[in-house]
NUKOL-696205 format. One record per residue (C-alpha): residue in one letter; x, y, z. Coordinates in pm, whole numbers, plus 32768, in hexadecimal, padded with zeros to 4 digits. Example, Ala and Ser with C-alpha at 12.3 -4.5 7.8 and 13.67 -1.06 7.14 Angstrom:
BEGIN
A84CE7E3E830CS85577F9682CA
//
This chain:
BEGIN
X8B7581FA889CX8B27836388D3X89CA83F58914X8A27851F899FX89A8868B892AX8A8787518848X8B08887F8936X8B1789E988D0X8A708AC287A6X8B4B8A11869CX8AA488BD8726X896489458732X898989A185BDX8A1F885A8544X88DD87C185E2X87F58891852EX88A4884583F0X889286D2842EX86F387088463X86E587F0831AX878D86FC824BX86CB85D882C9X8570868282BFX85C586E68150X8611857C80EAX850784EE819DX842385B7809CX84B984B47FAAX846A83998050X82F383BA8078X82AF82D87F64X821883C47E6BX826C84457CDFX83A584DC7DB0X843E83BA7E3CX858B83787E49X85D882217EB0X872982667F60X869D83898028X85D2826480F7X870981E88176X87B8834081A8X869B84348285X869E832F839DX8814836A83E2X882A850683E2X86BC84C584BBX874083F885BDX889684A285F3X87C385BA8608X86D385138736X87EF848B87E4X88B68594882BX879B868D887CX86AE869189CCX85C085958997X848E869689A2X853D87B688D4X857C866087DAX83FE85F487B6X839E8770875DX847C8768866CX845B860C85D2X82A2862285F2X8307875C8537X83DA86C48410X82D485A18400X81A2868C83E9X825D874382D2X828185ED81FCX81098591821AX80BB86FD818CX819B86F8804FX813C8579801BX7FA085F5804BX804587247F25X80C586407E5FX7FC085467E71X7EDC86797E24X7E1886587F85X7DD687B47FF0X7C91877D80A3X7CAA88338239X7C2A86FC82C7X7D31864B8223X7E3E874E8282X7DDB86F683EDX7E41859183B6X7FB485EB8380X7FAC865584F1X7F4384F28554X8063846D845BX8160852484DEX815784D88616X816B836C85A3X826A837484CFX834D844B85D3X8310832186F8X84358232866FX851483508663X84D0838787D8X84EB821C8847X863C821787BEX868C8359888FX862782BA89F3X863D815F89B6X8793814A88D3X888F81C989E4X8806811E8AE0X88307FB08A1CX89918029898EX8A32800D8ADDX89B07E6F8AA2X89E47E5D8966X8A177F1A882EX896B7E578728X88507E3B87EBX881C7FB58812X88447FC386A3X86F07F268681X862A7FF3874CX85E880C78642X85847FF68521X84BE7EFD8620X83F9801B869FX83E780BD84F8X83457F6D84ABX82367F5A85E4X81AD80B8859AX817780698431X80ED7F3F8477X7FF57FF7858CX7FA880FD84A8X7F6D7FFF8397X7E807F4F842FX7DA6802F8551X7D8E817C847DX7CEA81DB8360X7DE3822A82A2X7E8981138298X800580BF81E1X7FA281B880E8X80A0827B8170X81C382758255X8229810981F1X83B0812281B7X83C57FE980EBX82E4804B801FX83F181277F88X84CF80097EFBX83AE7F787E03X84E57F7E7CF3X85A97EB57DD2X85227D717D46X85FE7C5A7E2DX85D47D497F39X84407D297F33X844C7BD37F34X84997BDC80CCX831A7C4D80C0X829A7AF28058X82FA7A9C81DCX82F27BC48288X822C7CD2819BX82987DF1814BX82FF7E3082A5X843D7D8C8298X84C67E6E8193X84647F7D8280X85267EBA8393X865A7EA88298X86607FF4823BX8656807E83A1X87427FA38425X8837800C831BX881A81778397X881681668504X898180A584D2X8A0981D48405X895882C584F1X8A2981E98613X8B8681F38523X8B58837C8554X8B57837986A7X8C49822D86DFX8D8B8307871CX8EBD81F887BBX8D8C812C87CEX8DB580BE864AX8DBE7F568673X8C7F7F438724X8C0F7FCE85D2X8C937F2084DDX8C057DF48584X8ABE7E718561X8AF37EE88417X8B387DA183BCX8A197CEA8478X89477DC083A2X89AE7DAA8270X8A077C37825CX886C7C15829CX884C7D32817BX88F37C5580BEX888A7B1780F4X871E7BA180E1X87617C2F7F82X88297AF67EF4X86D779FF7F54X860D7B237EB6X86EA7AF37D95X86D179987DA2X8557797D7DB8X85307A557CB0X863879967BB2X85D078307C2BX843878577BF9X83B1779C7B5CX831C77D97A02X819D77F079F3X812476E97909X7FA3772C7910X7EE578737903X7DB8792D78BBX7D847A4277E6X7CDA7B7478B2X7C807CAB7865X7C667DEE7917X7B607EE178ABX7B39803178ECX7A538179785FX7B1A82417727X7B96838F7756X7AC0840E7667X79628371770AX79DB8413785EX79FB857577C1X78A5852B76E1X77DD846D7780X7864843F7900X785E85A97927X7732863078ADX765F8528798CX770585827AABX76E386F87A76X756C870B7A9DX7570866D7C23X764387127D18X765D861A7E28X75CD84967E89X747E84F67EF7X743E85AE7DD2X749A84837D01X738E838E7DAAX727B84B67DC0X729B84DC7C74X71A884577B6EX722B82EF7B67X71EF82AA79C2X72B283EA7992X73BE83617A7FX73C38231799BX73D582E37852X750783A17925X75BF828B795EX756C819A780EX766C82137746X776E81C6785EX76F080657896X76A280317725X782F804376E1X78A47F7177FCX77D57E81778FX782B7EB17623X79C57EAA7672X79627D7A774FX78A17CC47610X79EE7D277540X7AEA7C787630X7A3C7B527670X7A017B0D74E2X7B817B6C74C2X7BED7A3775A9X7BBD7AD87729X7B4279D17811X7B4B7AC3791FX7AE87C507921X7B127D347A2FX7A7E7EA47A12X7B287FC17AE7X7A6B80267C1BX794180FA7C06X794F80B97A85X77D880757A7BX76C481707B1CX753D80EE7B91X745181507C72X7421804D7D62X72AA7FD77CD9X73687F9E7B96X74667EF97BDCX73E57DA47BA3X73A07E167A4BX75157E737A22X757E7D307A9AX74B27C4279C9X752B7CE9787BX769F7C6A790BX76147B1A7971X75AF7AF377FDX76FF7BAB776DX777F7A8F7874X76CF793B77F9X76F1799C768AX786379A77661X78B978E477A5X796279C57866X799E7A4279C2X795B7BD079F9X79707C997B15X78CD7DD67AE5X790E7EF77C06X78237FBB7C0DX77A480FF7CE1X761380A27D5CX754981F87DEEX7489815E7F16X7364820F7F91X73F882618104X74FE83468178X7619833B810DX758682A77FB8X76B381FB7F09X771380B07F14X788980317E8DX78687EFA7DF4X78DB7DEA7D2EX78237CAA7CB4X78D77B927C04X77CA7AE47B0CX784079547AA5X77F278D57931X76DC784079B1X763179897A15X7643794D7B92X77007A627C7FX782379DC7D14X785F7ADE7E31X77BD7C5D7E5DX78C87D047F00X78A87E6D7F9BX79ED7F397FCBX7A8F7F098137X7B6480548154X7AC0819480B1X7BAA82818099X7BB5839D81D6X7B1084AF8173X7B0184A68013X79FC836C8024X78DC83B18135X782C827C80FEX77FF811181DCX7922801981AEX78F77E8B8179X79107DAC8252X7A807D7C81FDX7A397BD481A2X7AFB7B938068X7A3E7AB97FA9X7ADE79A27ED8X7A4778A57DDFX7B0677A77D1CX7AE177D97B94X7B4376A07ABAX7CAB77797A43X7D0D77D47BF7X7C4F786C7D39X7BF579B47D12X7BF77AAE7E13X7BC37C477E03X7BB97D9E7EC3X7B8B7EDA7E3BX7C7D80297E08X7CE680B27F9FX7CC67F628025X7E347EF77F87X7E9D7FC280DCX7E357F1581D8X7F337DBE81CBX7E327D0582A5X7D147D2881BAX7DEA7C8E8097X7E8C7B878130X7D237AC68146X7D507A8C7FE9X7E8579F38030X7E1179318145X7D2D78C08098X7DF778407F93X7D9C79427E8DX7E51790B7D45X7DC27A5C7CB0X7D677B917D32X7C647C8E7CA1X7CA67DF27CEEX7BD37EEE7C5CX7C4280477C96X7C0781AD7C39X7CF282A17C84X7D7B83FC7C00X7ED6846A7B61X7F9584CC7C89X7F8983967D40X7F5A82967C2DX80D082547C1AX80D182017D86X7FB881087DB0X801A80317C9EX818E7FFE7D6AX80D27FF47EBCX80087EF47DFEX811E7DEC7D97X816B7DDA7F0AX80217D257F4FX80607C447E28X81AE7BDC7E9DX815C7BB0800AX802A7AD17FE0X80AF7A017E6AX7F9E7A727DADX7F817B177C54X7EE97C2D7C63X7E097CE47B4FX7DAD7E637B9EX7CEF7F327A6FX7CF580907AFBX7C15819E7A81X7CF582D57A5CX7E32822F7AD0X7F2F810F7A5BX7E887FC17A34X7F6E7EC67A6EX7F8A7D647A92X80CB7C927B79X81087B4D7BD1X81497A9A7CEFX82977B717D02X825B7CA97CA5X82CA7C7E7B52X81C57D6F7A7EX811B7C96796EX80727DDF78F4X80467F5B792DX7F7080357896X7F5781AE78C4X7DE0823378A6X7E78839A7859X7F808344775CX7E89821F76C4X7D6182BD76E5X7CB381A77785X7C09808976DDX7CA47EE6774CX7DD67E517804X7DC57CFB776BX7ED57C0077FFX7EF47AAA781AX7F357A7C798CX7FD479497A65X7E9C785C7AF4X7F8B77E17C00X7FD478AB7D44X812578757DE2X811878007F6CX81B678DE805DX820D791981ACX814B7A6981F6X800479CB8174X800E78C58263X80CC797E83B9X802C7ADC837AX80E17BE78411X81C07B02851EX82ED7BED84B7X821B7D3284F8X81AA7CA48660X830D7C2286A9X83927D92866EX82977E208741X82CE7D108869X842A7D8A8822X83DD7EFB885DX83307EA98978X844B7D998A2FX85657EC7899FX84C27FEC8A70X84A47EEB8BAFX85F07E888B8DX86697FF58B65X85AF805F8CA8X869A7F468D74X87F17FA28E32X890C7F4A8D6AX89E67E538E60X8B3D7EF38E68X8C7C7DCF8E51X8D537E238FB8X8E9E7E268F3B
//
């Protein structure tokens, strides 16, 4: 297997080309409007030629580079132009380029043991920095998460229901780093082909149980009709709008004369609860408003929730209404959402765990996802950003959540996006999942990521997702292990740079 640098101008261009084509596919597999599924398994390979048959330092310039470069035209195309946020992309980069250079010093080193070992390095080490990212930054899997890509690969997502969505990472990196070595096998073809194989008899198996799990499920024989609510497109532009325009920021909101902040707000709450009275008279036993659908001061808040808890007893039905609440201290915004039982009484007040960097400078939840067992399931929910952070999730499906509430409110450019990072969750922890979205897709998927629903706020205009939805969750392995396959693939890192930094014993002829 050769590792060696390419000698002479002509080398030094062919190495260059290898980086331009894979930073230009890469852009394509960021998981945005643009993606192109294929170009997820593609980039790695022209990357890591690239990286190993460069200096190792010259490499990570290069690579940090490329990376940064991605996280800028995803932040374009999500429509994230903020300078703080531009910062970030520094941060990211240098993430995303360390698997790259792992595979440079640690590959060669395990190819003189063996070659289908070194042909995980890369994937191993792809799969522990999403998972650290994932879980210690702010940011979360909202970006950088190859498997993510595949959402359309149906059989393939199923690997997530035991290993999350990092095993589709795994796949898809392993798949590259063995065409990455076929470039550089030479006489040493066999060596390849072997490993070629190894990987995709795995592929293959992983994608026939996918298949399999998907044909074989069973067929749902109860379920509840739910609907999710969100504001029209016409009350944001008429109503919405005009309230908002006469405070320009929090504190100005709760300094204001609080019955004018009411009369503000009324005609918002007045159709949520309206829309709610329609779909619970129309057969809904359970409604679910987007988040921040409803607007109150904090010292009226309790006014806002008893009209629910009588919208509630009346027809019998479960609603959670997310609301925004303007608190009286810095930084004066609360992100909540309160599920209200038929009999009036508040099943969980839950405050959002993961505002968004940035764009949402207020205090996060404590992160407990609550659960409560309705006659039709257990209920569970989160709200909008948290769907990024795998950890937060999966209490639901440790806790044997059959369905999961996820109130979100998002914008054009990334609604696509969230509703595919979305499924993911639903798949890994065998819940359904209902998500009304205000200015996004609302969608609703069961236990394996087949959508249910969908509906577009900006080609619908807004208004109800109504669905009848599974009221049985599907066990799986991920709910109950967590993320064993992310910590084996970081143990793996770890034991594959050791074992790179030891002699190779030589055979005396």
């Amino acid at each position: 297997m050769a590792f060696s640098p390419h000698d002479g101008p002509a080398g030094r261009r062919r190495r260059y080309l290898w980086l331009l084509v894979g930073g230009v596919l890469s852009l394509f597999a960021t998981h945005t409007n643009s993606d192109i599924a294929l170009a997820a398994w593609l980039y790695p390979v022209f990357l890591i030629h690239f990286a190993r048959t460069g200096r190792p330092a010259a490499a990570l310039v290069w690579l940090w580079a490329i990376s940064a470069c991605g996280v800028v035209f995803w932040l374009w195309r999500a429509e994230l132009s903020s300078p703080p946020l531009l910062l970030i992309a520094v941060g990211l980069g240098a993430v995303q380029a360390v698997p790259f250079l792992l595979d440079r010093l640690v590959a060669p080193r395990l190819a003189a043991r063996s070659v289908l070992l070194s042909t995980l390095v890369f994937p191993a080490a792809k799969v522990a920095t999403e998972f650290a990212q994932s879980s210690l930054s702010p940011v979360g899997g909202i970006y950088g998460v190859l498997g993510s890509t595949q959402h359309e690969a149906l059989p393939l997502v199923q690997v997530s229901a035991v290993t999350g969505v990092y095993g589709v990472s795994f796949l898809v990196a392993w798949a590259a780093t063995v065409a990455a070595h076929a470039l550089t096998a030479g006489r040493a073809w066999r060596t390849a082909l072997r490993a070629a194989a190894a990987s995709a008899a795995v592929l293959g198996c992983v994608v026939l149980a996918g298949g399999a799990r998907l044909a074989f499920a069973p067929t749902p024989t109860e379920s509840v009709r739910a609907a999710g609510v969100t504001l029209s497109e016409a009350s944001h532009d008429t109503t919405m709008s005009p309230a908002f325009a006469k405070y320009d920021s929090l504190e100005a909101i709760v300094t204001a004369d609080p019955d004018q902040v009411r009369r503000d707000f009324a005609a918002i709450n007045d159709e949520l609860i309206d829309r709610t009275v329609h779909e619970a008279r129309a057969g809904a036993d359970l409604v679910v408003w987007n988040e921040s659908a409803a607007f109150t001061l904090e010292t009226h808040r309790d006014e806002l929730i008893d009209r629910i808890r009588e919208v509630a007893r009346e027809h019998e039905v479960y609603v959670e209404a997310a609301m925004s609440v303007y608190i009286e201290q810095p930084p004066y915004l609360r992100n909540q959402a309160v599920l209200i039982a038929p009999d009036g009484s508040t099943a969980w007040t839950y405050d959002k765990a993961h505002p968004i960097p940035v764009l949402e400078p207020y205090e996060a939840g404590p992160g407990e996802t609550p659960l409560h067992d309705a006659p039709f399931g257990r209920l569970a929910t989160a709200i909008c950003y948290d769907l990024n952070f795998p950890a937060t999730m999966r209490q639901a499906g440790a806790g044997g959540a059959d369905i999961m509430l996820l109130p979100a409110n998002e914008w054009a450019a990334i609604k696509k996006l969230h509703a595919e990072k979305a499924m993911f969750r639903a798949v890994e922890n065998g819940f359904s999942l209902v998500r009304p979205v205000g200015r996004g897709i609302s969608t609703t998927v069961d236990p394996y990521g087949r959508t249910l629903a969908a509906a577009d706020y900006f080609t619908s205009g807004g208004g109800s997702m109504v669905v009848d939805v599974p009221v049985d969750g599907v066990a799986t392995v991920y709910s109950r292990v967590g993320d064993l396959f992310a910590w084996t693939c970081v143990a793996a890192t770890v034991a594959g740079a050791v074992l790179a930094l030891r002699p190779v014993r030589r055979v005396r002829r």
